[in-house]
C-alpha positions in Angstrom: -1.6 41.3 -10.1 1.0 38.6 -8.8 -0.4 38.7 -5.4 -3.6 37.6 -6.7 -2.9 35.2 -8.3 -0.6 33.9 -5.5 -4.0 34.0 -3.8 -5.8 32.7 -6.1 -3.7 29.5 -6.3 -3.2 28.9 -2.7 -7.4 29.2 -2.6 -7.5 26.4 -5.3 -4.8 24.1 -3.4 -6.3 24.6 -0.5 -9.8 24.0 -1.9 -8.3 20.7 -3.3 -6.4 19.4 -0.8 -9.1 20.4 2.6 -11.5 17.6 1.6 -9.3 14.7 1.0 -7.9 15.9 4.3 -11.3 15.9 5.2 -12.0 12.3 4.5 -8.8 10.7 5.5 -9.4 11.8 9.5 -13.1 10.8 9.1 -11.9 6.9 7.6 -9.5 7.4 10.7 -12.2 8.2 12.9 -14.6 5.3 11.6 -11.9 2.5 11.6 -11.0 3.4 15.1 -14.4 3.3 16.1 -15.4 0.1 14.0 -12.2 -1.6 15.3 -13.3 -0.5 18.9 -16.4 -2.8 18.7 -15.0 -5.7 17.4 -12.9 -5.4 20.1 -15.9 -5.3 22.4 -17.5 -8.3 20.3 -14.4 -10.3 20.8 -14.1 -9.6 24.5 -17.5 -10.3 25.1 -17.2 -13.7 23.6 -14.4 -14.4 25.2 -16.0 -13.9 28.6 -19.1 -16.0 27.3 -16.5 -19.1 26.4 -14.9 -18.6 29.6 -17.7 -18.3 31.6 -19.2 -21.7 30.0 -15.9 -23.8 30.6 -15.9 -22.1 34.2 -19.8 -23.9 34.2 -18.6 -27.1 32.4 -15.6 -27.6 35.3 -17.8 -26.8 38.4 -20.0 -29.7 36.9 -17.0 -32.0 36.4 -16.3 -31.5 39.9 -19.4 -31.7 41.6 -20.0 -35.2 39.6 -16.7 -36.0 40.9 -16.9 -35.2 44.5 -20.4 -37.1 44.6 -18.5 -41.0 43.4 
């Protein structure tokens, strides 16, 4: 009888405690992921920005050079 119930209870802790387990690696696994693109996003506008004052300063000069 007390093994049982032993049973029994671990069955209900564990059928309590495997879903919130559950959703806290699958919140972990979609913030990584969400933080991954707006890594991306913010990398790729960097490059855009960059790229444009790279553009702007080749112009500057080439006005420059031609006074």
């Amino acid at each position: 009888m007390m093994k049982s119930v032993r049973s029994q209870l671990l069955i209900l802790i564990l059928a309590v405690f495997l879903p919130a387990l559950g959703i806290i690696v699958y919140s972990g696994y979609e913030r990584q992921r969400h933080d991954v693109e707006t890594t991306k996003a913010n990398a790729l506008t960097m490059a855009q920005v960059l790229g444009n004052d790279h553009e702007n300063d080749m112009e500057a000069t080439r006005r420059f050079l031609m006074t």
